[in-house]
C-alpha positions in Angstrom: 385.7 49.5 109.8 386.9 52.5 111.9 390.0 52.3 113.9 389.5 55.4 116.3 392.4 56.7 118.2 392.4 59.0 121.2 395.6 60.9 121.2 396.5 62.8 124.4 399.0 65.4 123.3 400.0 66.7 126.5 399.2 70.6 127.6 399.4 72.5 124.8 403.3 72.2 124.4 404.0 70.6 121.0 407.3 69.4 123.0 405.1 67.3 125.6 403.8 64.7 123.0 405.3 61.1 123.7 407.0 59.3 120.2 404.1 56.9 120.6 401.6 60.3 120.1 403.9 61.4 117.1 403.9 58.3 115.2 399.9 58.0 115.7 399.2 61.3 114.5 401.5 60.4 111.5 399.8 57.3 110.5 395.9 58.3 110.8 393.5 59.0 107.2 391.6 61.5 109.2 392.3 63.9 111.9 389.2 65.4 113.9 389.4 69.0 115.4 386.6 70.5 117.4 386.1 73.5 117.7 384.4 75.0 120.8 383.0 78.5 119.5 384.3 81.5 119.6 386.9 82.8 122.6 388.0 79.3 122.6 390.1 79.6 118.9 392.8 78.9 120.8 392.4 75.2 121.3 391.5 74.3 117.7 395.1 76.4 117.0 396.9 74.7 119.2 395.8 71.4 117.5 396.1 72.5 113.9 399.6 73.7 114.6 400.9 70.4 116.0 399.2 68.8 113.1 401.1 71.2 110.7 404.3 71.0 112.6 404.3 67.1 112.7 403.2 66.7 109.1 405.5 68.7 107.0 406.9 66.7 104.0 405.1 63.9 104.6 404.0 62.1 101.7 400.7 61.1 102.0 399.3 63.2 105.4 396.1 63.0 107.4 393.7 64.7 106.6 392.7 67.2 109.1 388.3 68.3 109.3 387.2 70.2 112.1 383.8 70.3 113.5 381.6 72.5 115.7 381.3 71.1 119.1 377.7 71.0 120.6 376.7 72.7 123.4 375.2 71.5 126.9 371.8 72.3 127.4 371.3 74.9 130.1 367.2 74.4 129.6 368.3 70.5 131.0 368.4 71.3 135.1 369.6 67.8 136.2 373.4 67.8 135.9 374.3 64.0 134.9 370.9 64.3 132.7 372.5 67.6 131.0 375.9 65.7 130.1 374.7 63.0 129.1 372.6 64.6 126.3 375.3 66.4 125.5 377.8 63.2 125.0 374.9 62.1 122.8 374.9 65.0 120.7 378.7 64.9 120.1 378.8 61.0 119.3 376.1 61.8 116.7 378.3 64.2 115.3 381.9 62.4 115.8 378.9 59.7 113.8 378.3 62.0 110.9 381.7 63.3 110.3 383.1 60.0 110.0 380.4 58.5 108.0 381.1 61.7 105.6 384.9 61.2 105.7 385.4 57.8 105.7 382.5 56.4 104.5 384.6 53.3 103.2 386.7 53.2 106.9 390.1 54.0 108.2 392.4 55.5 110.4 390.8 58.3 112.5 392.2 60.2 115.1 391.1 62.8 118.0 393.9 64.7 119.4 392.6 64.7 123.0 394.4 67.5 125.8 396.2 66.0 128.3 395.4 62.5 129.0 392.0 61.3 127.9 391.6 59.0 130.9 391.9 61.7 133.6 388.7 64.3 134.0 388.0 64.3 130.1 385.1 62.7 128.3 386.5 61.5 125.3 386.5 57.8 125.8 383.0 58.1 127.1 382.1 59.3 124.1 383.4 57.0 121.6 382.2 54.0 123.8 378.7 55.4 122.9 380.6 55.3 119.4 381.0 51.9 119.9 377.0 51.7 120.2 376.5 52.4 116.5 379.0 51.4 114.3 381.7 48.5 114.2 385.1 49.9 115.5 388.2 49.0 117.3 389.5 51.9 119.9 392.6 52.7 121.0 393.8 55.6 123.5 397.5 57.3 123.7 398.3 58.8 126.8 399.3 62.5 127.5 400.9 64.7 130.0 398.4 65.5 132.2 397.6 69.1 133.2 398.6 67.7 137.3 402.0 66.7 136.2 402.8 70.0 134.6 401.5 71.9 137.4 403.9 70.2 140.2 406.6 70.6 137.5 405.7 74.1 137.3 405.8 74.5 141.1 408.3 72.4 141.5 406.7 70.2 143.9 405.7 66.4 144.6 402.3 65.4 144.0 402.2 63.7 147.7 403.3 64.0 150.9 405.4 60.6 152.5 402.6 58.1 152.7 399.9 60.0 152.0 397.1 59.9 149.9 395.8 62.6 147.0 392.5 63.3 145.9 392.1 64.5 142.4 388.6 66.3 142.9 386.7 69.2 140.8 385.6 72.7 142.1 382.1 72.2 142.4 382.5 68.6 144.6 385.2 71.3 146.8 382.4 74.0 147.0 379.4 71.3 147.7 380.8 68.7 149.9 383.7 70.6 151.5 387.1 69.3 152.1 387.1 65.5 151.8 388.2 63.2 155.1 391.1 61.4 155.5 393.1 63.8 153.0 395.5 66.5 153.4 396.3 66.6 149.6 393.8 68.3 147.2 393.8 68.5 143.2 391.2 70.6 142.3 390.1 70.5 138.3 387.6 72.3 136.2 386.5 74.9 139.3 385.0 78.1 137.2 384.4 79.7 140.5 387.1 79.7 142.1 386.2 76.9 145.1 389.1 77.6 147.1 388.0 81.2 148.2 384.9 78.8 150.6 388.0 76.8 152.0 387.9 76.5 155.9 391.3 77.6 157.6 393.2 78.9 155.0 395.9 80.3 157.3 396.5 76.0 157.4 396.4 75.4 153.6 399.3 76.0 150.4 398.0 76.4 147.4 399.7 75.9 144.4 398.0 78.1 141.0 398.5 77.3 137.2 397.0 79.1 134.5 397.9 77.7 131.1 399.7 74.9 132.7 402.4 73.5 130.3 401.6 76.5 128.0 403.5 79.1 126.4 401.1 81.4 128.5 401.6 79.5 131.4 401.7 81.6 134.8 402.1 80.3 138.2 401.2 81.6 141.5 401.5 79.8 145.1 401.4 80.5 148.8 399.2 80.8 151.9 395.7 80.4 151.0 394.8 83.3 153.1 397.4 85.3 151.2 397.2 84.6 148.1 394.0 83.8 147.2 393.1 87.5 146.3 396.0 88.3 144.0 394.6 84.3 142.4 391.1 85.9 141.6 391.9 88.9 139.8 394.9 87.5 137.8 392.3 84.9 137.0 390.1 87.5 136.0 392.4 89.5 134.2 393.7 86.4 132.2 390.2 85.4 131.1 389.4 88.3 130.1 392.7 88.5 127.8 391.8 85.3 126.2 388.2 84.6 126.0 388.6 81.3 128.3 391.3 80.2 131.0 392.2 76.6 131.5 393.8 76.2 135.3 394.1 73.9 137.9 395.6 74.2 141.9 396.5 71.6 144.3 396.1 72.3 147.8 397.9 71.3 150.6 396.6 71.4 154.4 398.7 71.3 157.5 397.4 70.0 161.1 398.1 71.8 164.0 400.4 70.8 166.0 398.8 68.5 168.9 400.2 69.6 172.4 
């Protein structure tokens, strides 16, 4: 039997994993690291060195096989239709590589970033797992990217009694800005949803690339004012690296009612 473990392990900062993270990783057979082709190195580094760092001297360590990640299928044009075959594809292989590995079962373990419950498809994934093969799951939470961006800016996640939406670029640029909330987290936005914002003279925004990362860099302000310097740091910082991770909460005052 396979006992899976999703292990969020924070931002990229070896110093963000919780004790309960440290002493899974410690105690799997079989670590998993995808690797997302190339310009994306960077992640499968990240992981090998925590793996490397945490595992020094011990006696009998994990170990560690990493695996090419499939790739959406931009010939799919539905959206939902396109992930799901491509959360197929990567339970087939997370199938084959532990078949391979641990053909006779064990301890496996998937060192997720940030927290695999919050805009990550981990857990999805192995449910489909679940589909196939006899296996017990179990997930570790991380530091998500949204608490190390308001640590980053310094800043609550809420205003006094208010709620927060936790929302992606694409729902931003498509449906606008939600009712009812003043308080925006905006996730996975590859183009840059905020420029389409309505009033930004009346919106903060608060900018992380790299969040919790050595790299990290941090930018906030007016939305009107700001949001130019955001695009070509963005820009320039993608172009650097070969991929950008970043995330922005937004913040929109009312006018004052006479």
């Amino acid at each position: 039997m396979i006992h899976l473990s999703l292990i969020g392990i924070g931002t990229g900062n070896p110093k963000h994993l919780t004790l309960e993270a440290v002493d899974t990783i410690r105690t799997q057979d079989l670590i998993l690291i995808p690797n997302k082709g190339v310009g994306k190195d960077d992640l499968a580094g990240l992981r090998r060195q925590i793996c490397a760092d945490l595992l020094a001297g011990a006696a009998k360590p994990p170990r560690i096989v990493e695996f090419d990640l499939p790739q959406r299928d931009p010939a799919i044009a539905d959206y939902q239709s396109r992930v799901d075959h491509w959360h197929d594809a990567i339970a087939e292989v997370w199938d084959t590589a532990l078949n391979r590995h641990l053909p006779e079962g064990g301890r496996a373990g998937f060192l997720v970033w940030g927290d695999p419950s919050l805009y990550d498809s981990t857990i999805r994934i192995a449910e489909r797992l679940q589909l196939r093969r006899a296996m017990e799951l179990r997930v570790i939470p991380g530091i998500t990217s949204i608490q190390a961006l308001t640590a980053a800016h310094k800043v609550p996640l809420n205003t006094i009694g208010a709620p927060v939406q936790i929302t992606t670029g694409r729902r931003l640029r498509d449906s606008g800005w939600p009712e009812g909330c003043d308080t925006l987290v905006i996730m996975l936005d590859g183009a840059c949803a905020f420029q389409d914002v309505a009033q930004p003279e009346n919106v903060t925004i608060h900018w992380s690339a790299y969040a919790g990362m050595a790299n990290e860099l941090n930018i906030s302000g007016r939305l009107q004012d700001v949001s130019a310097r955001i695009l070509s740091t963005r820009a320039a910082l993608r172009a650097d690296h070969g991929w950008i991770m970043d995330i922005y909460l937004l913040q929109r005052s009312r006018p004052q009612q006479d």
